[in-house]
N, C-alpha and C positions, 0 to 999 in steps of 0.2 A: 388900401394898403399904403403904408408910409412910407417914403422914400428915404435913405440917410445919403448924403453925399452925392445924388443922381441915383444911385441903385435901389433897388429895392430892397429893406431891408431883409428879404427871406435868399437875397444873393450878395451880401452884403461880404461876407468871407471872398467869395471868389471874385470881387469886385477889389477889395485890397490886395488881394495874392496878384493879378492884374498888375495891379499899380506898383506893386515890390518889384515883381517880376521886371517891367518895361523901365524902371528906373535902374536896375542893374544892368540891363544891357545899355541903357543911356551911357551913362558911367563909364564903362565898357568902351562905348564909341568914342564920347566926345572928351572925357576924363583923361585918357589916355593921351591923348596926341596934347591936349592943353598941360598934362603935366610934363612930357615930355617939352614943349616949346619952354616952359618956364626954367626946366634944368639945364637946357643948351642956353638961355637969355643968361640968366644968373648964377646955375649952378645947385645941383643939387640939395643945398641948402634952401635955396629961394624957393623950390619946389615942394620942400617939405613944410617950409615955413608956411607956403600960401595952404599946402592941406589942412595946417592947423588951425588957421584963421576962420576957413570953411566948417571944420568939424566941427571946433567947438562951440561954437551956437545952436549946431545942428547937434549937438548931443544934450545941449541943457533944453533944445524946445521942447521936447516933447514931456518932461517935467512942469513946466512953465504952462503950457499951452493946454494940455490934454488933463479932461476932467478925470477923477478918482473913479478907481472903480471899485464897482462893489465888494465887498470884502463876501471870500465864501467859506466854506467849509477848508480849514487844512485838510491837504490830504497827508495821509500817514506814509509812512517809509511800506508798510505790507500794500496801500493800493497806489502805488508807483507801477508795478506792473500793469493794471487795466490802465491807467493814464498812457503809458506806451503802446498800448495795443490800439488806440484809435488812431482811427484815419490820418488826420491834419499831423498828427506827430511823426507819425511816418512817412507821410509825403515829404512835409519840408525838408526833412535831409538827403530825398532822392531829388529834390530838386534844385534843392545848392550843391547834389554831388554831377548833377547833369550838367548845370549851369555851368561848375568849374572844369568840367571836362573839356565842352565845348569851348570853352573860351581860351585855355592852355591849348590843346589843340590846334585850335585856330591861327593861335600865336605864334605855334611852334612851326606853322604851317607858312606862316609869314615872312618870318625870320628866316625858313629856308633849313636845312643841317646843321644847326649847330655845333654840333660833333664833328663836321667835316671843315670847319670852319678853326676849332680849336688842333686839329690834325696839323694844319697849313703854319698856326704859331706855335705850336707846342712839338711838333712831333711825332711819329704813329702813337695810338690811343689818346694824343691830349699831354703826354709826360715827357719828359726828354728835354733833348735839345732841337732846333726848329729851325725857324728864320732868325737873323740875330741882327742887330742894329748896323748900319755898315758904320765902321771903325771899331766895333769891339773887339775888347783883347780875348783871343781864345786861351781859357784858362787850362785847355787841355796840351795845348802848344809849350809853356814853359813861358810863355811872352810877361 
């Protein structure tokens, strides 16, 4: 049996999904706090700028890098619905709608109430008037 990449190739799919998988959660962990130190260093310019530096190499390697593949059969606009009905196509999007559940979640989980946070500057529901700079002029006074 031939091996591609370590795996065998008869698990070669769930050997990538793996590796997609544990690289999103990388990203996840260590992405975040790295781009966050970059936007309090520099400012959120500096933070965006360094994701572009990173992206765009990583968007042209796999052009570059990765051999062609076989050219197959088109598929037609009438078997689009059997392409939808297997397996791998319908996993991937329960698992990038899982991934992003848990990860917002989590976040949200972090961060603590937001809601209750926006209450304290803003006002009941987040609207209004709230906590106010000390020395403002209150416009409701006639000042």
């Amino acid at each position: 049996m031939s091996r591609v990449g370590g795996a065998p190739a008869s698990a070669l799919g769930r050997a990538v999904e793996a590796y997609v998988t544990s690289a999103v959660a990388a990203v996840s962990v260590l992405g975040m706090p790295v781009g966050t130190f970059l936007g309090e260093l520099g400012g959120r310019r500096t933070a965006f700028g360094a994701m572009a530096m990173v992206c765009g190499p990583v968007a042209v390697a796999p052009a570059v890098l990765l051999p062609p593949l076989p050219e197959a059969a088109a598929v037609r606009l009438n078997g689009v619905p059997a392409v939808l009905r297997g397996a791998p196509v319908r996993t991937g999007p329960v698992l990038v709608a899982l991934l992003g559940t848990g990860y917002f979640a989590a976040r949200g989980r972090r961060e603590g109430n937001a809601h209750a946070g926006a209450e304290a500057r803003c006002g009941p529901g987040g609207r209004g008037r709230g906590v106010e700079e000390p020395g403002a002029a209150d416009p409701a006074a006639g000042a």
